[in-house]
C-alpha positions in Angstrom: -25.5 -30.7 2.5 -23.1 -28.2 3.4 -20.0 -28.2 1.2 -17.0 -26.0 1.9 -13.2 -26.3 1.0 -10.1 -27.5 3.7 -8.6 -24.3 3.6 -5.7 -23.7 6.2 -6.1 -19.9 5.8 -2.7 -18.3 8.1 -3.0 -14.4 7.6 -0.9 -11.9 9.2 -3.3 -10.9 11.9 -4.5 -14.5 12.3 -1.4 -16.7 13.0 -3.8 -20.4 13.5 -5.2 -21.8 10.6 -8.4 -22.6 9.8 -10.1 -25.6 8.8 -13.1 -26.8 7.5 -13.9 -29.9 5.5 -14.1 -30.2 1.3 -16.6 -33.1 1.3 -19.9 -33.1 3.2 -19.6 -32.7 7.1 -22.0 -36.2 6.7 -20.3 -38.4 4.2 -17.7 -39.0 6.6 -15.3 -39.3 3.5 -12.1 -37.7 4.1 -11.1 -33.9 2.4 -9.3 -34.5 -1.2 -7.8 -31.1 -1.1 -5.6 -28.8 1.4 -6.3 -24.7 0.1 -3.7 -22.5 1.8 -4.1 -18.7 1.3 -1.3 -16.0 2.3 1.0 -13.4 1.1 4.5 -12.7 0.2 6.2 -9.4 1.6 9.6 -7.7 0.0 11.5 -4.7 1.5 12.2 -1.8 -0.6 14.6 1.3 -0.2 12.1 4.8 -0.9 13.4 6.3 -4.0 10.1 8.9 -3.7 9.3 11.7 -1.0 6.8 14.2 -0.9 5.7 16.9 1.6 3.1 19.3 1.2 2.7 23.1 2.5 -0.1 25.6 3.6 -0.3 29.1 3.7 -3.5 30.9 4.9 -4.7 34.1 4.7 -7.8 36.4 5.1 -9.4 39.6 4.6 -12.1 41.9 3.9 -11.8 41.3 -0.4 -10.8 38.9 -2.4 -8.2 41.0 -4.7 -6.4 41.6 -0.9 -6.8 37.8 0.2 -4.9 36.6 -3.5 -2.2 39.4 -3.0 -1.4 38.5 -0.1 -1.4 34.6 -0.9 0.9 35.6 -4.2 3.7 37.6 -1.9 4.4 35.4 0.8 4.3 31.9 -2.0 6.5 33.5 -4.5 9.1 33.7 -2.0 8.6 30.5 -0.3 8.9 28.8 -4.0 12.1 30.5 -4.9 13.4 28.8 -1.9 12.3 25.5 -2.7 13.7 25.6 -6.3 17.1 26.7 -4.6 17.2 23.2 -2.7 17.8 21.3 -6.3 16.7 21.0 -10.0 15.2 17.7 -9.5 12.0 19.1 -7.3 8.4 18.3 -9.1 6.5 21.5 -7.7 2.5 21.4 -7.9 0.7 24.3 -6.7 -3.3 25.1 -6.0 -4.9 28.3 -5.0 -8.4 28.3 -3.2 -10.0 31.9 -2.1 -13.5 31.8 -1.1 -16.2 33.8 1.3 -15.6 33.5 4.9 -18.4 33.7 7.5 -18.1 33.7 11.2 -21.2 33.2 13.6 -23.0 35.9 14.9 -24.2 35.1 18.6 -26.6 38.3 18.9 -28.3 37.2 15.0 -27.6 33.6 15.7 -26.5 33.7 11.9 -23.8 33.0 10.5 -22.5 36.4 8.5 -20.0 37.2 5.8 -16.9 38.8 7.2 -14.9 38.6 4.2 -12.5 36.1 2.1 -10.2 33.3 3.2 -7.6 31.7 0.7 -5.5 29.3 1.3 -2.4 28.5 -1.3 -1.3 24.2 -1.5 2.0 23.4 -2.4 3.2 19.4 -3.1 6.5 19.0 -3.8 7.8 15.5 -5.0 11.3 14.4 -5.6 12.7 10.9 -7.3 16.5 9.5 -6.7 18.4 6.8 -5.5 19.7 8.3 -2.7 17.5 7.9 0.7 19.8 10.4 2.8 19.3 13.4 0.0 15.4 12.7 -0.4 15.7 13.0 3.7 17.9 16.1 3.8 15.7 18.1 0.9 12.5 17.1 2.9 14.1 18.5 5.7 14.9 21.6 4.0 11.3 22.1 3.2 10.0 21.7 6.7 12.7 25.2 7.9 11.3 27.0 4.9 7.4 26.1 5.8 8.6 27.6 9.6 9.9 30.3 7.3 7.3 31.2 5.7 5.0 30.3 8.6 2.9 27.7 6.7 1.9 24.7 7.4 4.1 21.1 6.7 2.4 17.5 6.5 4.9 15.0 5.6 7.5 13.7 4.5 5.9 10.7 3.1 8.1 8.0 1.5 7.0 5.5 -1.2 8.8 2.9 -3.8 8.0 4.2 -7.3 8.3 0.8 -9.1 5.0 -0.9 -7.3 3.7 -2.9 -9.7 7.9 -4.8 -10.4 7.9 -5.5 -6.3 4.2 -7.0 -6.2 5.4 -9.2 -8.8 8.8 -10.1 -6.8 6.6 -10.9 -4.1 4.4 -13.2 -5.2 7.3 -16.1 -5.3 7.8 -15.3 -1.8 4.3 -15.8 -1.5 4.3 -19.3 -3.2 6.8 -20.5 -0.9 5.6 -19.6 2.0 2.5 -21.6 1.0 4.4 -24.6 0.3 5.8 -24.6 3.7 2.3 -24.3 5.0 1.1 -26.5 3.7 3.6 -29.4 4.4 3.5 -28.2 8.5 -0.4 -28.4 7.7 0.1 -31.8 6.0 2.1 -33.1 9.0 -0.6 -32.0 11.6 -3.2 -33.5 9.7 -0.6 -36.7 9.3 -1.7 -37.1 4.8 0.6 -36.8 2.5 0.5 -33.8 -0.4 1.3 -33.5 -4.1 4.6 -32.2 -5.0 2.8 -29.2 -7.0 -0.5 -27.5 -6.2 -3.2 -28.4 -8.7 -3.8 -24.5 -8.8 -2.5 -21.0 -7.4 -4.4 -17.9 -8.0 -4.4 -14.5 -6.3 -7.5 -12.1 -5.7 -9.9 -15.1 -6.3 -8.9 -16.2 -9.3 -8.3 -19.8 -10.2 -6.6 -20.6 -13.6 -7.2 -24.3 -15.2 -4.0 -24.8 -16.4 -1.1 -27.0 -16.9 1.3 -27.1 -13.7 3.9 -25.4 -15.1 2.3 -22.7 -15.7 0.4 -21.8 -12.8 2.8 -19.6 -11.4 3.1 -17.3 -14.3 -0.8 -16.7 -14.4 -0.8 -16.1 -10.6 2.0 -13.4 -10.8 -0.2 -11.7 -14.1 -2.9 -10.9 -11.9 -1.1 -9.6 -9.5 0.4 -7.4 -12.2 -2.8 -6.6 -13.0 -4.1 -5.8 -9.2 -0.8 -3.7 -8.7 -1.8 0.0 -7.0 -0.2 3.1 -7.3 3.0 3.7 -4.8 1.3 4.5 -1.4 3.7 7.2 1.0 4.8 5.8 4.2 6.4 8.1 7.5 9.8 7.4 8.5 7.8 6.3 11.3 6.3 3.7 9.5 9.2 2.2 7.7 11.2 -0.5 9.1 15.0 -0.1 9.0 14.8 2.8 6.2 12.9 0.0 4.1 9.3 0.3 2.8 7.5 -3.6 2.7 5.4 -4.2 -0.3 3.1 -6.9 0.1 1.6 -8.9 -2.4 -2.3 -9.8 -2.8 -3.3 -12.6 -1.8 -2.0 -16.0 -2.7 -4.1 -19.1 -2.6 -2.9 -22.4 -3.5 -4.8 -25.8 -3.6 -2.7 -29.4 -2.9 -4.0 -32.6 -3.5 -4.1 -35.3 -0.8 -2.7 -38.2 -2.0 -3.2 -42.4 -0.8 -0.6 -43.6 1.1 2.5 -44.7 -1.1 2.4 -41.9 -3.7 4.9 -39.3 -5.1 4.3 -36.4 -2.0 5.7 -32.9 -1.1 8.8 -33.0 0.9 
């Protein structure tokens, strides 16, 4: 016998739920349990930016290539430390043999060095419209100093604190669910799931509790702040999703306490 559980599954990029049956396909008994799974989204303002510049540089040694790469950084990193105190400035220098492609050898040859010089600068505040202005300032200077500018990238430093405020979203978006679920399958539910669990975990525990143990693993599945584009954000806000939530309800006989 194929067993499987009812799980009315709605997902962001799948809007219709979908159902399969808890007892055997042949027993013709009806399902015992409705499993929804989902997550729980919260909007934070960026208090993190970052942006990141090139410089590059050849020639025929390698003393030339990292003179070269040491003039033209030092004054591009005097003008960053001129835009404010509170810039986090991480630097990386990379000088190695370059070689071009010889089409009368059909080799390629060594023609010399190439270098480049990295340059990450982060900065942390409340304010969304300074982060914005410095980053700003960073692209002129890369122009400046003709290197190259990825970014800005915007993140929300306190991840782990906004996974966990999104797991009650989660939760009650699952209640929801599962009553419109409850409704189209005409059964009645239990008031409270039997379990919750995210990232396929399932905690035996008492009800009131269930909650709690679902938001410590997401606490514990929490990644590092990820950097958005402006482009990305929506209305200046970053979403933070949680992982995802499943929760199981019991179907209950006709005439018993149900979910409303």
């Amino acid at each position: 016998m194929n067993l499987v559980s009812l799980r009315p599954a709605i997902s962001p990029q799948a809007k219709k739920p979908i159902l399969n049956s808890s007892q055997s396909r042949f027993s013709g008994q009806k399902p015992s349990v409705l499993t929804v799974q989902g997550v729980g989204t919260v909007y934070k303002v960026p208090d993190t930016v970052s942006v990141t510049m090139q410089i590059h540089d050849q020639a025929k040694t390698r003393r030339e290539v990292a003179s070269s790469l040491d003039d033209r950084s030092r004054r591009m990193i005097e003008m960053i430390k001129d835009i404010s105190p509170n810039l986090r400035i991480k630097t990386d220098t990379h000088i190695g043999q370059h070689h071009e492609y010889n089409h009368q050898t059909h080799k390629n040859e060594k023609v010399g060095y190439a270098g480049r010089y990295i340059v990450t600068v982060t900065e942390q505040g409340d304010n969304l419209d300074e982060l914005k202005k410095h980053a700003s300032r960073i692209s002129e200077i890369a122009d400046e100093t003709e290197a190259n500018f990825n970014g800005p990238q915007f993140a929300y430093s306190k991840t782990q604190q906004a996974v966990l405020e999104a797991i009650p979203e989660a939760v009650k978006n699952l209640k929801e669910t599962a009553l419109t679920l409850a409704k189209a399958l005409n059964v009645k539910l239990a008031k409270k799931p039997v379990s919750v669990s995210t990232g396929g975990e399932t905690p035996s525990v008492a009800h009131a509790q269930l909650e709690t143990v679902a938001l410590a693993g997401a606490a514990r599945q929490a990644d590092a702040p990820v950097g958005v584009s402006p482009e990305t954000m929506q209305s200046g806000l970053i979403p933070i999703q949680s992982p995802t939530v499943q929760a199981v309800f019991r179907i209950l006989p006709k005439q018993a306490d149900s979910l409303k």
